[in-house]
C-alpha positions in Angstrom: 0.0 0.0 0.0 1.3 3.4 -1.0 2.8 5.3 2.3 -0.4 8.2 2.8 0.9 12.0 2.0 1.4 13.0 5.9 3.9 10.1 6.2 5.4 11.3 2.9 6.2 14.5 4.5 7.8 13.1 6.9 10.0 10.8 5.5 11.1 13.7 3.0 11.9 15.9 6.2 13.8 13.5 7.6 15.8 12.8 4.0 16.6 16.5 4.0 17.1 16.9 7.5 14.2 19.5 7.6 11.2 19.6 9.4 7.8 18.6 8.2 6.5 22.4 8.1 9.5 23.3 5.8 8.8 20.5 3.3 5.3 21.5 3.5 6.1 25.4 2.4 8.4 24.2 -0.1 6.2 21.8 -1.9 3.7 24.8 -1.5 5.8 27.3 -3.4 6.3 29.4 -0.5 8.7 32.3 -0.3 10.5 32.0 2.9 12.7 28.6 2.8 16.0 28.8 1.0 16.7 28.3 -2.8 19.2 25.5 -2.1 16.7 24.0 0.7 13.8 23.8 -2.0 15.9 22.3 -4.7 16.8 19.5 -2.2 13.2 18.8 -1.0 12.5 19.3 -4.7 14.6 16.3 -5.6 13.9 13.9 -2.8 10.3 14.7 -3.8 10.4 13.6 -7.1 12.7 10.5 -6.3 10.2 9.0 -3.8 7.4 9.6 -6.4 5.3 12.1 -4.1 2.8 13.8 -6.0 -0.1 16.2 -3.8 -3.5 15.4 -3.2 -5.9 17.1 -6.0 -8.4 16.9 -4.2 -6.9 18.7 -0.8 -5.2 21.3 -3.0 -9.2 21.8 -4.7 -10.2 22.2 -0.6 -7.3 24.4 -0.6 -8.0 27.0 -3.2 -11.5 26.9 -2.7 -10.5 28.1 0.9 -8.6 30.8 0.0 -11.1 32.3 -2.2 -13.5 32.3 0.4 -11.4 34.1 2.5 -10.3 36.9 0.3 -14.2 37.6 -1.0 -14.2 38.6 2.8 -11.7 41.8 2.6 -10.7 42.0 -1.5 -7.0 41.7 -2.3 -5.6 43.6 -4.7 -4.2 43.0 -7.9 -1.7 45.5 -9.2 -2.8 46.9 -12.8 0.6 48.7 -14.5 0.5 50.7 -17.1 3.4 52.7 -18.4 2.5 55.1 -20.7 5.7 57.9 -21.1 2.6 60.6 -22.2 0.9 60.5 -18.6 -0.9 58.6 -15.9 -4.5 58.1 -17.8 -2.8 57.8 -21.8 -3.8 54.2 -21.6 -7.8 55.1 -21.5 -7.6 56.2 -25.2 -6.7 52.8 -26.2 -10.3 51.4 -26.7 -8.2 47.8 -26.6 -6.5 48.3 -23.3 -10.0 50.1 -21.8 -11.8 46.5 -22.9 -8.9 44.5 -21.3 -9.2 46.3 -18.1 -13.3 45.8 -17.9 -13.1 42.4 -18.5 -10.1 42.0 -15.5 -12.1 44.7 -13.1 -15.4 42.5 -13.4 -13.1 38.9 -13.3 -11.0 39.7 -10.3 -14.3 40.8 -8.0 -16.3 37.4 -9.6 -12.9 35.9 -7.4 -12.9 38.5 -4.5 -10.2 40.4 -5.8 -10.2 43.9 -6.8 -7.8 46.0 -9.5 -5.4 49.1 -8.3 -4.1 50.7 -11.5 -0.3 52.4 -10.9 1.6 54.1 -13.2 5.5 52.8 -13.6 6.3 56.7 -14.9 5.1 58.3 -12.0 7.8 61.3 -11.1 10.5 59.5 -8.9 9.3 56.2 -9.5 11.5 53.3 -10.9 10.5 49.9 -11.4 12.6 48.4 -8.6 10.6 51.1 -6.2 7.7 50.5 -7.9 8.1 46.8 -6.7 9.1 47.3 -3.4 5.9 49.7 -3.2 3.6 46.8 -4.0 5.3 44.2 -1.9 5.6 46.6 1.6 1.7 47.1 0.8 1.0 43.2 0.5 0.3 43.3 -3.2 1.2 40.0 -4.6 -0.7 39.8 -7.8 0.4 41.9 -10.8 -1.6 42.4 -14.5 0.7 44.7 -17.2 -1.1 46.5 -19.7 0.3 46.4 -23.0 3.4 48.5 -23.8 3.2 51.5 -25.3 5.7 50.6 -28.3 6.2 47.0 -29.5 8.9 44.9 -27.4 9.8 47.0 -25.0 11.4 45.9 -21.6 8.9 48.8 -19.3 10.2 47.6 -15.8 14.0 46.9 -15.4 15.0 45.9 -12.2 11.5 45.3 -11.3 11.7 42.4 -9.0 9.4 39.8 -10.3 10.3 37.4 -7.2 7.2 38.0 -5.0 4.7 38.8 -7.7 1.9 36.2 -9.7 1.8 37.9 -12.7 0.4 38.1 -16.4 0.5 40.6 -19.2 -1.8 41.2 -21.5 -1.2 41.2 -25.1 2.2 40.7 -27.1 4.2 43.4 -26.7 5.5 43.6 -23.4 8.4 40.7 -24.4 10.9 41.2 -20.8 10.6 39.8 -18.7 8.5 36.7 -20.0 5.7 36.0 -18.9 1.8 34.2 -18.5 0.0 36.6 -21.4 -3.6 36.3 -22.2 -4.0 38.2 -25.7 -6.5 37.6 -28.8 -5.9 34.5 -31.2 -4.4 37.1 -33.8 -4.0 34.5 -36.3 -6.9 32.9 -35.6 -8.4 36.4 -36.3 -7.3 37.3 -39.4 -8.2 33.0 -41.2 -11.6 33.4 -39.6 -12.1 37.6 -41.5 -10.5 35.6 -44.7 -12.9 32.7 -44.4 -15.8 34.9 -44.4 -14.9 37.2 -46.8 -14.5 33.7 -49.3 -18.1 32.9 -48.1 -19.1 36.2 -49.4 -17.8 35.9 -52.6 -14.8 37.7 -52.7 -11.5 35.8 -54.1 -8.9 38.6 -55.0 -8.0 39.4 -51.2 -5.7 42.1 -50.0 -4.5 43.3 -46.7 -3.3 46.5 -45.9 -0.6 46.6 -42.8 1.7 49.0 -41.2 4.8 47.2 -40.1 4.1 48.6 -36.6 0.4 47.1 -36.5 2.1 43.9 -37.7 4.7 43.5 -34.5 2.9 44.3 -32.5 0.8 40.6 -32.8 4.3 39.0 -33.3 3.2 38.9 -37.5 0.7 37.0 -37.0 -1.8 38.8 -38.8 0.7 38.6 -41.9 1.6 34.9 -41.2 -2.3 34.0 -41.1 -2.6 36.0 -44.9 0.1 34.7 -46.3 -0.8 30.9 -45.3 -4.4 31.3 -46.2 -3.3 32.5 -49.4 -0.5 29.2 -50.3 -3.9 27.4 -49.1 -6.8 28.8 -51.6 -4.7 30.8 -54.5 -2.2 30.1 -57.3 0.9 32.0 -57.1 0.4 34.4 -59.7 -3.5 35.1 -58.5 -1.8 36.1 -55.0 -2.1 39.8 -53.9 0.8 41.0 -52.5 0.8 42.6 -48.7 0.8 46.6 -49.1 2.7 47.3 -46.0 3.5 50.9 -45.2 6.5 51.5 -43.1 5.3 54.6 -41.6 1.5 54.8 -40.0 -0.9 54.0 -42.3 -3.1 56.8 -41.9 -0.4 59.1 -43.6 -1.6 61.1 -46.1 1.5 60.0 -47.6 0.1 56.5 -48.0 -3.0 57.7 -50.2 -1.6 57.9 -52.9 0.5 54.4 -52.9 -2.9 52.7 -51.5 -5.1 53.7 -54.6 -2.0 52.7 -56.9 -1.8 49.1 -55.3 -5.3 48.9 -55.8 -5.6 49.7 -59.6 -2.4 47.5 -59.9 -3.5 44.7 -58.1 -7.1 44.2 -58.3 -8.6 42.6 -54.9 -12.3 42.4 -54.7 -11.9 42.8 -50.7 -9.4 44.1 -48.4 -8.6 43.7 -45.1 -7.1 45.9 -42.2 -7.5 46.9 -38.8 -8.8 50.5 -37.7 -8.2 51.6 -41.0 -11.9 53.2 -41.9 -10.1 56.3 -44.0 -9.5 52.8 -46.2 -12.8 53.0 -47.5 -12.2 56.8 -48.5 -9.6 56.1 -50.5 -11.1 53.1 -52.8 -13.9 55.4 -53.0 -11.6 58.2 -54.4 -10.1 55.7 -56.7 -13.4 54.8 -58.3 -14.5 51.6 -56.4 -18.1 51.1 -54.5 -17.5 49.2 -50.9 -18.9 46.8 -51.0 -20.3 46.8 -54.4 -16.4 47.0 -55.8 -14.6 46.0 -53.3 -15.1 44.9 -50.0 -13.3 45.8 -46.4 -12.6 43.6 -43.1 -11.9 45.2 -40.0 -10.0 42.8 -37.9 -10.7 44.7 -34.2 -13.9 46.3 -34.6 -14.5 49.1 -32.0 -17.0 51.9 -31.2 -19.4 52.9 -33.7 -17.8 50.6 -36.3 -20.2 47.5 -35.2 -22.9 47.2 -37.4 -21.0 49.8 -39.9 -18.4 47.6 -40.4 -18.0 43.8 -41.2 -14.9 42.4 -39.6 -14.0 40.9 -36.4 -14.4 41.5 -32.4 -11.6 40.4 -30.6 -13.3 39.6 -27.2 -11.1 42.3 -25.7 -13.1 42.0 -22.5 -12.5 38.1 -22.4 -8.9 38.4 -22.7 -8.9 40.9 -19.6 -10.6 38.2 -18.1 -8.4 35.3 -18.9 -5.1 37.0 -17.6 -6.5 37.6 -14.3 -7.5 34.0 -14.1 -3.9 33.4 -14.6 -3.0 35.9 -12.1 -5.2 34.1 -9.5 -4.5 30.2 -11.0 -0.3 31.4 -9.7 -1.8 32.7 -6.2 -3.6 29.7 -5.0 -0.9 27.5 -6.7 1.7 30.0 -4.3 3.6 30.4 -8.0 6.0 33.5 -7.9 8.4 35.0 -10.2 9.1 34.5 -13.6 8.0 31.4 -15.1 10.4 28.6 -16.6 8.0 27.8 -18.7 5.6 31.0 -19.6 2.0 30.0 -21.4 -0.2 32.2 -23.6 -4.1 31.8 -23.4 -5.7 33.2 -26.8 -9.3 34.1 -27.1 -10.8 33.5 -30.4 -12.4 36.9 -32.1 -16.0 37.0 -33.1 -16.8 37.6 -36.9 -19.5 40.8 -36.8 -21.5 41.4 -40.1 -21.5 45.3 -41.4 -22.2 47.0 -44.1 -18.9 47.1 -45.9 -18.8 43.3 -46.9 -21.6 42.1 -49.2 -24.6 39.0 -47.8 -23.9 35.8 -48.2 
């Protein structure tokens, strides 16, 4: 008969010449036993086969959540934004994340703080120490303000459960919930096929594209070796400046006289639609368009895609409070992503089926 977890416990204490309560806060993740202690109780673990009880460490989390719906603990949201405090509001994306985590984390008895890492003599290793001397163990990042940027050097990471939300926030590397980019952009080229439309086109600036890690391109250019001969594909028109430029007019109505697509996709782009117009073309008589994050007044207006920004808000502090009741700190060795799928919305830009 297998030896029962207690006596486990104790015969890995005595292998490590520890006692019982030490093992127990090691297997548990805690903080306060050594690095070189835990990595001994670690291996003796493993060797003897011990593995914890589901079923208690259910009781357990279950327990913990009932205590903290009593007085809500809070979860750190960071933002920093170099133009100011509340620059992070104007992002219609990042003001849908942080709904979606606000309602989340008091479904779990938790509630959000927001705090700004460029507040005037803050740096992110006081920033840290802030959180911890004020018991704040649960951290949610809010996308960075420019693709792959490292916001929060020296920010120790060492007593936080944290996620970030989105792609762009690459150091350090962590849990991130984010839309299913590529996933977006087949399921936008799926229904525009359904609609008729075969001569495709999508319309990027390089900066839209990082900042989902090229997926949005990847997911094009796959669908494309998928449903089109090579000399029937349209080429990207990818702008290395923002694409709203006046200076992109111009190139935009020449790709489309060159090129021909009965549809194009894009994301925030409505001026789009101005410009085929200008060139001649009825949307979606012509041509159609795709929106691949609907927002605002576009619903209805525009066909394309809701990415479920409110979900993905969601998911990440999930993720936040998975790491607290499995007492996970610090950077992960092994960082996950959770994606939420988008949600094809019908508008007026793409024809009926």
């Amino acid at each position: 008969m297998a030896s029962p977890p207690s006596n486990k416990l104790q015969t890995i204490a005595d292998l490590a010449g520890v006692s019982r309560m030490t093992v127990s806060r090691a297997l548990r993740n805690q903080p306060n036993v050594r690095q070189e202690v835990r990595e001994r109780i670690y291996k003796i673990a493993t060797e003897i086969g011990y593995r914890p009880n589901p079923l208690i460490s259910t009781l357990m989390a279950d327990l913990k959540r009932r205590r903290v719906k009593r007085v809500a603990e809070v979860i750190a949201f960071l933002t920093a934004d170099p133009e100011g405090r509340e620059q992070w509001r104007r992002s219609e994306t990042v003001a849908l994340f942080h709904a979606g985590a606000v309602e989340r984390a008091a479904q779990l008895g938790y509630r959000l703080e927001h705090f700004w890492a460029k507040e005037p003599g803050m740096t992110p290793g006081r920033l840290s120490r802030v959180l911890w001397s004020r018991g704040i163990s649960g951290v949610l990042l809010a996308p960075s303000w420019m693709s792959y940027q490292h916001d929060y050097p020296e920010f120790d990471w060492s007593h936080f459960a944290a996620a970030c939300l989105g792609y762009t926030m690459s150091q350090p590397d962590l849990h991130r919930a984010c839309n299913n980019q590529y996933l977006t952009m087949r399921s936008a080229l799926r229904h525009l096929r359904e609609s008729g439309y075969r001569r495709i086109g999508l319309a990027l600036s390089r900066s839209d594209d990082n900042r989902v890690l090229n997926h949005w391109q990847a997911a094009y250019l796959a669908d494309q070796a998928m449903h089109d001969a090579p000399e029937a594909r349209v080429p990207v028109f990818l702008s290395d400046e923002v694409l709203e430029l006046p200076s992109n007019r111009r190139p935009f109505q020449d790709w489309v006289r060159r090129h021909a697509p009965d549809g194009v996709v894009s994301v925030h782009h409505g001026f789009l639609r101005d410009w085929m117009e200008e060139a001649g073309l009825r949307v979606p008589e012509d041509i159609g368009y795709a929106d691949l994050d609907l927002s605002g007044d576009m619903f209805g207006r525009v066909a394309g895609m809701d990415q479920n920004s409110r979900f993905v808000g969601a998911a990440a502090i999930d993720l936040i409070v998975g790491q607290h009741h499995r007492n996970e700190r610090g950077i992960p060795a092994m960082p996950t992503i959770t994606s939420v799928n988008g949600s094809w919305c019908d508008g007026e830009t793409v024809r009926g089926r």
